[in-house]
N, C-alpha and C positions, 0 to 999 in steps of 0.2 A: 667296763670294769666288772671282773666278777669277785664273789665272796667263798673261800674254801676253808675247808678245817684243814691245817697244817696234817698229811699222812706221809707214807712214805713215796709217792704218786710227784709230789709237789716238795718233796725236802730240798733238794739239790737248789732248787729257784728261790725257796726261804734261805739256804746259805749262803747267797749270791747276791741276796739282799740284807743280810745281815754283814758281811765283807762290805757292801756299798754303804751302809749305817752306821758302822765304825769309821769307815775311813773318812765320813764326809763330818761327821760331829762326835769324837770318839767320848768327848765330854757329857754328851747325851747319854751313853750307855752304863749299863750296871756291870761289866766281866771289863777286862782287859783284853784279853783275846778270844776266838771263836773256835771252839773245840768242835770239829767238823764232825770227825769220828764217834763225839759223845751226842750230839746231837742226831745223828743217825741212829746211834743203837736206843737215845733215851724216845724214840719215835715206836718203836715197838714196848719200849717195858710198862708192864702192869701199873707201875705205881704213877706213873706220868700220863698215863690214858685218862686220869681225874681233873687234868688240866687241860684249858682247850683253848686252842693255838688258831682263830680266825685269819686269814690273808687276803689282802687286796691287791687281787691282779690283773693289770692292764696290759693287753699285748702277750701276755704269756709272762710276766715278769711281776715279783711280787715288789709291791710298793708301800703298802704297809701292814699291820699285824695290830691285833687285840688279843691279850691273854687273859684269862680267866679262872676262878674253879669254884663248885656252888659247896657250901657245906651248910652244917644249919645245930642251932641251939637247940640242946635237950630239953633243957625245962620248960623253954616255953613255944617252944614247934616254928621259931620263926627260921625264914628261910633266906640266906645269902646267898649273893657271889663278890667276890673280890677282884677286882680288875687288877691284874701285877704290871700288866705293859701296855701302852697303846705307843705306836709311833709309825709316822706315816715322812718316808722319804721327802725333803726337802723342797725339791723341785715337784712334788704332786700335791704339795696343802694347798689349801683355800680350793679346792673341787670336791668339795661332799664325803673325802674319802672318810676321814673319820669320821663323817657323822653317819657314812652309814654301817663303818664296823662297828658303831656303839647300837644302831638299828638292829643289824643283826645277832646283837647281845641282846637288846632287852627281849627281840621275838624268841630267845634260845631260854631268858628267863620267865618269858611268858609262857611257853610251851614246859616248863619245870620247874613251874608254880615258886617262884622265888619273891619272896617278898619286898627286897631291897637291893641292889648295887652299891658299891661304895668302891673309891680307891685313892692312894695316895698322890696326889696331883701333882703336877711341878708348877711351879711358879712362877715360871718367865713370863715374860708380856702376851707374847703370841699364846702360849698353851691360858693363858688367865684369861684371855679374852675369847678362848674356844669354852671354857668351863662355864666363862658367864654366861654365856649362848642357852643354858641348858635351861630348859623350862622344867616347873615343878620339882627342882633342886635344889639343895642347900649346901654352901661351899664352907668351912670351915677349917680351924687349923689346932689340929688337933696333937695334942704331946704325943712321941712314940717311945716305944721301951722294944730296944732290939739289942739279942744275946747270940752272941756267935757261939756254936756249941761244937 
């Protein structure tokens, strides 16, 4: 298994695994359907290059993803990333996959100097018992305030 940043080298095998992601637990996902076409062109635009799209591919096939973006507070210099997605195909959990896309987030965060990760968790059995896994972390359940604009 290797680890790649989502470009346009490797898109076609990211949509092929996101069609395999929906179909297999569509209740998992945040979209309804898989805009192929936008996902191609938002793979070149400016404003999405701020976001990084990690793949876990075995055999030439992607099995699962960690998305990201680092931003950081004015006032007092500290430094984020925000994890938006992690989700690793069904039939590949329990073999390291996610723990080592989340590896190769923190080396991504280590290497630009980020002071913390954070992301919205799910809370099924299996995903709560991969969070508790996590050393020197703290799990919590936090109010959100979300405005569709």
């Amino acid at each position: 298994m290797r680890i790649e940043r989502l470009n346009e080298n490797n898109v076609e095998a990211y949509i092929i695994y996101l069609k395999k992601a929906m179909s297999i637990e569509p209740d998992m996902m945040t979209a309804e359907k898989i805009d192929e076409d936008g996902i191609r062109k938002r793979i070149m635009d400016s404003f999405y290059q701020k976001t990084t799209s990690l793949l876990a591919i075995d055999n030439d096939k992607v099995v699962g993803r960690i998305e990201y973006h680092f931003y950081g507070c004015m006032q007092d210099g500290y430094r984020m990333a925000y994890v938006d997605w992690v989700y690793v195909l069904p039939e590949y959990r329990h073999k390291g996959i996610a723990q080592s896309l989340f590896k190769a987030l923190e080396k991504d965060c280590i290497d630009n100097e980020i002071n913390q990760y954070y992301l919205i968790r799910s809370i099924n059995t299996e995903a709560d018992r991969f969070y508790h896994s996590f050393e020197a972390a703290s799990l919590s359940e936090a109010p959100i305030l979300r405005k569709e604009l």
